[in-house]
N, C-alpha and C positions, 0 to 999 in steps of 0.2 A: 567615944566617937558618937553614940548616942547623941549626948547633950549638946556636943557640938552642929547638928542637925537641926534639934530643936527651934531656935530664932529663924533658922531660914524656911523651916516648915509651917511656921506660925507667918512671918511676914510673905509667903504662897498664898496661904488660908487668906487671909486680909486682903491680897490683892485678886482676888476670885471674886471675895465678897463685894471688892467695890466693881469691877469688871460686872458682877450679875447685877449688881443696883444700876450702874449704867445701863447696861442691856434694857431692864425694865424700865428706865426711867425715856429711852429714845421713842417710843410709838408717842406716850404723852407731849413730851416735847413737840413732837409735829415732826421730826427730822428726818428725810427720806432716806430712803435705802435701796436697792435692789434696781431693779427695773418698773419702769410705770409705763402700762400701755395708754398711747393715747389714740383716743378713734376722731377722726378731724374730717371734715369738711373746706378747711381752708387750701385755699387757692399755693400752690409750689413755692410761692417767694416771701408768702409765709410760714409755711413749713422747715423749708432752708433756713430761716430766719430763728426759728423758736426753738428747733430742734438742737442746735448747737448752744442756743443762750440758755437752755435750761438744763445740759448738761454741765456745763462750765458753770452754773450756780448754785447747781442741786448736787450736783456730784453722784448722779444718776444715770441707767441708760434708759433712755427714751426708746421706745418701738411705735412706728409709726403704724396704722390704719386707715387708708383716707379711700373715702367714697364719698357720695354726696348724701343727706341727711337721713332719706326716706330710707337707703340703701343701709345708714350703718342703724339705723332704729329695729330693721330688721331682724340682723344679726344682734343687735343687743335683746331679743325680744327672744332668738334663736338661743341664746346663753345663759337667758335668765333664773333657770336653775343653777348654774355655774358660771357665772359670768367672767371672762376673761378680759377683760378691759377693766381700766382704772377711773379714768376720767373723758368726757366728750369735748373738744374743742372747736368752737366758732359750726354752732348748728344754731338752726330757727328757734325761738323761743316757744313759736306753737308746736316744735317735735317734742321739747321738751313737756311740757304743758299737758299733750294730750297722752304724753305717756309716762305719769307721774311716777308710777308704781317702778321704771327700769331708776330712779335714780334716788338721791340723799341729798336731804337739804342740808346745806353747808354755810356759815360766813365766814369770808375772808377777812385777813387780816386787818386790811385798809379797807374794810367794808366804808365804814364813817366819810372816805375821801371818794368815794364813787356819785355819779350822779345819784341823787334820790331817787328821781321818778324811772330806773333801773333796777330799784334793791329791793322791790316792795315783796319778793318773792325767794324766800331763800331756797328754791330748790334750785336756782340758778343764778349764777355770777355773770354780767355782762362781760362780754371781749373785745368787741368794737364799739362805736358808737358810729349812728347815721350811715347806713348802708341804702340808701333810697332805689327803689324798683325805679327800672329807667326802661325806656327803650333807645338800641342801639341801631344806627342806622347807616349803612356802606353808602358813601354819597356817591363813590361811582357808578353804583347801581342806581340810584334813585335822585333823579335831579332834586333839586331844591325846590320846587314850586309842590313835589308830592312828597314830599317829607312828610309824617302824619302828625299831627299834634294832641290828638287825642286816641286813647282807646279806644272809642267807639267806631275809627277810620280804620283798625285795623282787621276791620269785620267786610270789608271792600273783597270781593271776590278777585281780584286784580292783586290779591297779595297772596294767592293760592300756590302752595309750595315754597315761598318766600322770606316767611317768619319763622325762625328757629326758638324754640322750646324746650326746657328741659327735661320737662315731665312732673307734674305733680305729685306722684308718687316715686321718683329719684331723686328731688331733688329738694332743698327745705327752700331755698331762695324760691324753686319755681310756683311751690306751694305758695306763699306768701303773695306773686305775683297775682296767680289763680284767687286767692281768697281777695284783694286787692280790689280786681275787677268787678267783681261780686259785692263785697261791700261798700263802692263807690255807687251804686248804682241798685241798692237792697237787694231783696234773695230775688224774686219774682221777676225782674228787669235785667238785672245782673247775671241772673245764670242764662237768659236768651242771650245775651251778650256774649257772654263766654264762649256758648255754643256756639255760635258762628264765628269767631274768633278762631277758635279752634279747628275749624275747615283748612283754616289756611296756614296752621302748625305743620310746619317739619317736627319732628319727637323726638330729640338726639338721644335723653338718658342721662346727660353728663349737662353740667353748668359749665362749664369750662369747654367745652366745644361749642356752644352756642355763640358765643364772642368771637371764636378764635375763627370758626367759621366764617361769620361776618366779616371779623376782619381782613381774612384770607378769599372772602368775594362769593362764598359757594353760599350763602345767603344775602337775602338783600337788607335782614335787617333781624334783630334778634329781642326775646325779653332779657332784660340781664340786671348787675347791679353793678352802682353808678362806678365804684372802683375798678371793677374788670375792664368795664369800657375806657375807662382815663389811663388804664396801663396799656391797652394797644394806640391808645391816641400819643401818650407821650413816647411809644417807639415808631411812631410815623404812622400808624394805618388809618385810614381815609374813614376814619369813623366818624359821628358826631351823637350830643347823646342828648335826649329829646326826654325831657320831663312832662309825661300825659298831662291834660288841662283837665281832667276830671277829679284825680289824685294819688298822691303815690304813697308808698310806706316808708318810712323813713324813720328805724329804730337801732336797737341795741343788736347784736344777736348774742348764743350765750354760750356758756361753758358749765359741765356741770358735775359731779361728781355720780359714779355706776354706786349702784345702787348693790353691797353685799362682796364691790371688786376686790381682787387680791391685794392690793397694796393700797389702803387710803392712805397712810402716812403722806408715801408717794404722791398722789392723785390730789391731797391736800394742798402741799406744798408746790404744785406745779399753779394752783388755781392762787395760792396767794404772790406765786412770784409774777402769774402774767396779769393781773390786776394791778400791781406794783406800779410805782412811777416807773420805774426800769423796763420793769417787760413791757408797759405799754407804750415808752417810750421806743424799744425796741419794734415794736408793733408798726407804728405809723412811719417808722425809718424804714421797713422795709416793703410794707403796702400801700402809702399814702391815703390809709381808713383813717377815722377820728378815732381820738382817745375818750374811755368812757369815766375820764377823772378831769375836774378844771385844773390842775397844777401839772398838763402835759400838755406842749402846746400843740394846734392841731395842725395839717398839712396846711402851706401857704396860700394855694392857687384852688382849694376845697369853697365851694360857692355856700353861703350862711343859711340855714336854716328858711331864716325869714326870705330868703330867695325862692323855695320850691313851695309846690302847692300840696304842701303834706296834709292826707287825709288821713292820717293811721283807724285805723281798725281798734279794739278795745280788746286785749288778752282773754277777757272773761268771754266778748264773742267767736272768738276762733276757735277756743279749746269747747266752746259747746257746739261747735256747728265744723269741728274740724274732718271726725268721721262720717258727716253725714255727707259735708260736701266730697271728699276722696270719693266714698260710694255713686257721687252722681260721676265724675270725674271718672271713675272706673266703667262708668256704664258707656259714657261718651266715643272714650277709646274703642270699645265692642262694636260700635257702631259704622 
């Protein structure tokens, strides 16, 4: 009875052995497992959108986080002995940037098929491409002849209580906007600008309330970015979106791997699937953002680059002058 045991105890042994060679061989592969927390800034109909596509490719659960940038940088900074998140999706390039030390430089798979002038920096992967700071404007509120076409008109005391904001410190888009004004116009000119500007901020806290306000009338007119505003334009509301004449920003934003998180395998594999032609074709299907790859085509009715008066800012000046500026920004608020 013995020997007749034997073969079957030896072909167990064998398949243990290859079972733990597998085992060890899935982290290197890249192949996810478990659950991946993602901490996201993105707007609901991208969420709904990624949250199922990256199940059904990953064979993952997704657990969502969403605040807006300043908000989840917080809490990643709150965790960084322990961090429970995996990966960041669709934040400011300056949150990332100025807060090197919460994350892990990563390339993705399809690094190669990505814009270049996106990839110069491997602590983060683009996700969209051309999100330009706009302003959003209720035309039922505001006839046409005072529509403002520059920044500098929205420093008119006549817009007091009027303009919605999301706050520099909650929000990365709104950061961007703040830094924006500032660098179209150097530090010393730029930050009086701002400052009166900012008399005439409502402070919601949230990016996503600042649009939705406007478009619902309880402001006359909002800072925001240029996709929020075309998604209540193409469900009808009375918006119109007004690209400042000074300049606007008009870039990538990013995604990026936590820096020490529970599951990178996970957190890997989410960053090469939404960079993918798939996911980012998935992406512009369900936000009408541009794709940050030439072989995805972009939304139809999206106006070309060489249309807006992009001033961008330079990475290396935000991330040196990101905390100084919040500190004036903080001071403002006090005020």
């Amino acid at each position: 009875m013995t020997m007749s045991f034997q073969p079957l105890n030896r072909s167990i042994t064998s398949l243990l052995k290859k079972a733990l060679l597998i085992a060890a061989l899935v982290p290197t592969l890249g192949f996810a497992q478990g659950t991946v927390v993602v901490y996201t800034s993105a707007p609901a109909e991208i969420q709904n959108a990624m949250v199922p596509a990256l199940k059904a490719k990953l064979g993952v659960d997704i657990q969502v986080i969403s605040a807006g940038g300043g908000e989840l940088v917080k809490r990643l900074r709150a965790e960084s002995a322990r961090p429970l998140a995996d990966v960041v999706v669709s934040t400011g390039v300056d949150v990332v940037e100025a807060n090197a030390d919460l994350f892990e430089a990563y390339k993705v798979k399809d690094l190669s098929k990505l814009y270049p002038h996106y990839t110069t920096n491997p602590l983060w992967t683009p996700f969209a491409e051309t999100i330009p700071t706009v302003l959003a404007v209720n035309t039922k509120l505001v006839p046409a002849s005072e529509i403002p076409s520059t920044w500098a008109e929205l420093a008119d005391p006549k817009w007091k209580g009027k303009i919605a904001f999301a706050g520099a410190d909650k929000s990365s888009s709104a950061l961007t906007q703040m830094l924006q004004i500032v660098h179209n116009e150097g530090d010393t000119k730029g930050w009086a600008l701002f400052s009166e500007i900012m008399k005439n901020f409502v402070i919601t806290g949230s990016s996503t309330s600042v649009i939705r306000g406007t478009a619902q009338g309880e402001y006359a007119m909002s800072l925001t970015l240029e996709d929020s505003a075309q998604r209540f334009i193409d469900g009808g509301a009375p918006i119109r979106i007004v690209y400042p004449k000074e300049g606007i920003n008009a870039s990538a934003d990013a995604m990026a791997l936590v820096a020490k998180g529970p599951n990178p395998a996970g957190a890997k594999a989410v960053l090469d699937y939404l960079s993918s032609a798939e996911g980012q074709s998935m992406l512009v299907k369900a936000s009408g953002r541009r794709p940050v790859r030439g072989d995805v085509a972009a939304p139809g009715n999206s106006p070309t680059a060489a249309r807006l008066p992009v001033n961008n800012y330079s990475r290396e000046w935000s991330t040196a002058n990101s905390k100084e500026y919040m500190n004036r920004y903080q001071q403002l608020l006090r005020r």
